[in-house]
C-alpha positions, -999 to 999 in steps of 0.1 A, spaced: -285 -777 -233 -308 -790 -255 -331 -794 -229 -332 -758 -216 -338 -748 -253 -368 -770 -257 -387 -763 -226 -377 -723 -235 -392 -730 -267 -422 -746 -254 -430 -716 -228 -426 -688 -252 -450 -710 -272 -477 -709 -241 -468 -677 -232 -475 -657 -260 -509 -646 -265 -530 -670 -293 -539 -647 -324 -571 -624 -323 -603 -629 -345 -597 -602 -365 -624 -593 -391 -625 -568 -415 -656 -559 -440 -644 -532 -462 -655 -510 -493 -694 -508 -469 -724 -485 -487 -755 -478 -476 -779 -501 -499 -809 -476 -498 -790 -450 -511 -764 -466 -532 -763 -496 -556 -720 -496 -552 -693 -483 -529 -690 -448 -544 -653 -435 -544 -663 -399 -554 -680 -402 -518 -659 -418 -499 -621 -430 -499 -626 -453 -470 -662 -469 -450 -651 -502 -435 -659 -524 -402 -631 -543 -380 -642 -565 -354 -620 -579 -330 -638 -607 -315 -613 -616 -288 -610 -588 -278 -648 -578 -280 -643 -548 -297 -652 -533 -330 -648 -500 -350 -662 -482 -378 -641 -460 -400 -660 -438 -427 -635 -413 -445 -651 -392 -471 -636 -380 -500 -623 -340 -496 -646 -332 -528 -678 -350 -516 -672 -328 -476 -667 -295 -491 -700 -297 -517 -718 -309 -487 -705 -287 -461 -713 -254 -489 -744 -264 -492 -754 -268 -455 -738 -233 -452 -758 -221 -479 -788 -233 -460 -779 -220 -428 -770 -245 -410 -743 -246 -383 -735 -286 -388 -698 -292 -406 -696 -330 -425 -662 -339 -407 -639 -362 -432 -636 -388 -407 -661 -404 -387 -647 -431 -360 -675 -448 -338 -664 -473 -314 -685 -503 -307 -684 -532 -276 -690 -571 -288 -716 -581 -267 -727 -612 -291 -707 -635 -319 -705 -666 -335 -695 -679 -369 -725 -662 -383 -732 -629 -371 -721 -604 -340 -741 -579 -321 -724 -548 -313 -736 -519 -294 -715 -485 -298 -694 -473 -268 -707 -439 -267 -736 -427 -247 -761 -432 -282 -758 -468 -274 -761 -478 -314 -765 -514 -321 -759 -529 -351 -760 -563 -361 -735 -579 -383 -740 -610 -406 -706 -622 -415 -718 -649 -445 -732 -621 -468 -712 -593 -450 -742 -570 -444 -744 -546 -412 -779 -539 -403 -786 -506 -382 -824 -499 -375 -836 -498 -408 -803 -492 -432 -786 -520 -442 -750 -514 -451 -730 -538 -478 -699 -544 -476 -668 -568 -496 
């Protein structure tokens, strides 16, 4: 009996699926604009990067304030574009180490942006974002 419960134990052990790299940068801001994350801007702008699975996402939520005096004043300008409170871009890993990861966004833009894990910077074209 002992037996059957050790090699039982064993499988599940090798069966199960190993834990995913999971990385999170959170509290982001875009450096040549802001000096800080700005909560009367946003509630939310963070990066997860799931390097098993080669995947990664970026979640910007702005603050219900910060979309309405935006969104008045493009409709004051005339112009037809809404500020949505929540912008979800998807990205594919197509580079990572311990360093930095290489992501290019899933969607027909084909965004890449290149993350530096040691001082938790994303770099897109010319904006660098900061994050904690």
């Amino acid at each position: 009996m002992k037996k059957i419960f050790a090699i039982l134990t064993i499988s599940l052990f090798i069966a199960s699926p190993s834990q995913s790299k999971i990385i999170k940068l959170e509290k982001c801001f875009n450096t040549f604009v802001d000096k800080k994350f700005d909560k009367n801007k946003m509630d939310k702008w963070y990066y997860i990067i799931n390097i098993k699975k080669k995947v990664g996402s970026m979640v910007l939520d702005y603050s219900d304030k910060y979309v309405k005096k935006v969104n008045e004043k493009y409709k004051s300008e005339g112009n037809s574009f809404r500020l949505k409170k929540t912008r979800i871009r998807e990205y594919d890993v197509i580079y990572s180490d311990d360093n930095y990861a290489k992501l290019i966004s899933a969607d027909a833009y084909k965004f890449e942006i290149i993350i530096n894990f040691d001082d938790k910077t994303v770099n897109f074209e010319n904006n660098k974002t900061q994050c904690r």
